[in-house]
C-alpha positions, 0 to 999 in steps of 0.5 A: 504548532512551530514543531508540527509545521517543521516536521511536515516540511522535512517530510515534503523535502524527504519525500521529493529526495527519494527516487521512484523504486526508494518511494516503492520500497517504502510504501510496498510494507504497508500491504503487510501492514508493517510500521513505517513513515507512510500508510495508504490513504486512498486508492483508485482502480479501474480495469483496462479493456475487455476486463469485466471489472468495474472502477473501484476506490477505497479511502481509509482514515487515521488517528495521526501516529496510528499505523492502522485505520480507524475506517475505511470506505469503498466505493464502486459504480453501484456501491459503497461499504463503510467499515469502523474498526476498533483495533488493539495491537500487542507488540513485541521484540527479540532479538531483532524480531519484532511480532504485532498481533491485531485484533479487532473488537477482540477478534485476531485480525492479523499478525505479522513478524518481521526484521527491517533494516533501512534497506531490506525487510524479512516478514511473515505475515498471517490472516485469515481468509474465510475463517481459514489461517494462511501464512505469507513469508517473503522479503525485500531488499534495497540495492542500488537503483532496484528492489529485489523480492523473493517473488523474482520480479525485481523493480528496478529504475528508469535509465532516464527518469528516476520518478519512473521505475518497472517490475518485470519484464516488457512483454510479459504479464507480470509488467507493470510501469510505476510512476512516482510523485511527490505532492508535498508530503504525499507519495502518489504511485501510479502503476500502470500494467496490461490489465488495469491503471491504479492510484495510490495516495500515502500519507504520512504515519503522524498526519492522520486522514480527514480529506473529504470522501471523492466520489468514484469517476466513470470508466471513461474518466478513471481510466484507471480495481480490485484486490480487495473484496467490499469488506476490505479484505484482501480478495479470496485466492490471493497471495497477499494484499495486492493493492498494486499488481 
């Protein structure tokens, strides 16, 4: 327990270290699902004005030091979808490549491959979309006070305020504003674009989720949708698991 209790501790100190495009960098890995020191416990998201979406939430729950839900529920206005999921992974590594495929009641699920070092990861990540294969490659790189990606829209940090960082460019449709909070051990993003308002909660890998389910808030509360679909796959026509944009 005393070890347990000293590890939660280095992680909260870790957590309030770290600057907003540091927390981004370590947290954008889980849409690829690669391992690292967080995964995504909950997300909350709701359309901006005029969108004719509806606020939407997803929780996910964990087995302390598993990368991958043991399930997940996603809740809107008018429905909820619980899903249980029994995955098994196979991992292997050469020459710095390291490649996880996971399946999930013996069917593929995904797979990806990566190289990752402190500041910069390379990935390829593979799923299914339809019953159709599609494959995703890209990358991330730490420098300084910004990410680079190969999409071209770096994050880069506020002059001011190193919680607050910025992908793209004011005035255009790709802006959005990220808001970073550490709330002990959690990383809370908030990223805030044009069309829509979204939370993210990241927990730490070894802390497992047992946080009881919260019920979905009105548009006018939220304030704050929608990339996945209600199986908790990342929504059709996608370019990859967009929890953010």
């Amino acid at each position: 327990m005393k070890s347990f209790l000293l590890f939660i501790a280095a992680l909260s100190v870790y957590a309030n270290a770290i600057n907003c495009v540091e927390a981004y960098f370590k947290t954008k890995i889980v849409d690829y699902y690669i391992p690292g020191d967080y995964v995504l416990d909950s997300l909350y998201k709701a359309p901006k004005g005029g969108s004719e979406s509806t606020p939407w939430f997803k929780k996910q729950y964990y087995t302390p030091g598993n990368h991958l839900p043991d399930s997940l529920v996603m809740q809107n206005e008018s429905r909820t979808v619980k899903n249980v999921f029994h995955f098994t992974q196979e991992k292997t590594t050469e020459n710095g490549l390291t490649k996880i495929v996971v399946r999930n009641d013996g069917k593929f699920y995904h797979s990806v491959e990566y190289f990752a070092s402190s500041d910069s990861i390379s990935y390829a990540y593979t799923a299914l979309d339809l019953d159709e294969s599609y494959t995703l490659k890209g990358y991330f790189v730490l420098r300084n006070d910004t990410l680079y990606s190969d999409d071209g829209n770096p994050v880069y940090l506020d002059e001011n305020n190193k919680n607050v960082c910025y992908e793209g460019k004011p005035g255009e449709d790709n802006f959005k504003k990220i808001t970073y909070e550490a709330k002990g051990d959690t990383i809370h993003l908030i990223t805030d674009s044009e069309f829509s308002l979204t939370d993210l909660f990241f927990i730490p890998v070894n802390q497992g989720s047992t946080a009881a389910i919260r019920n979905i808030r009105s548009a006018q509360q939220l304030k704050k949708y929608q990339y996945f679909d209600l199986l908790g796959r990342p929504a059709v026509n996608k370019h990859f698991v967009q929890i953010r944009k």
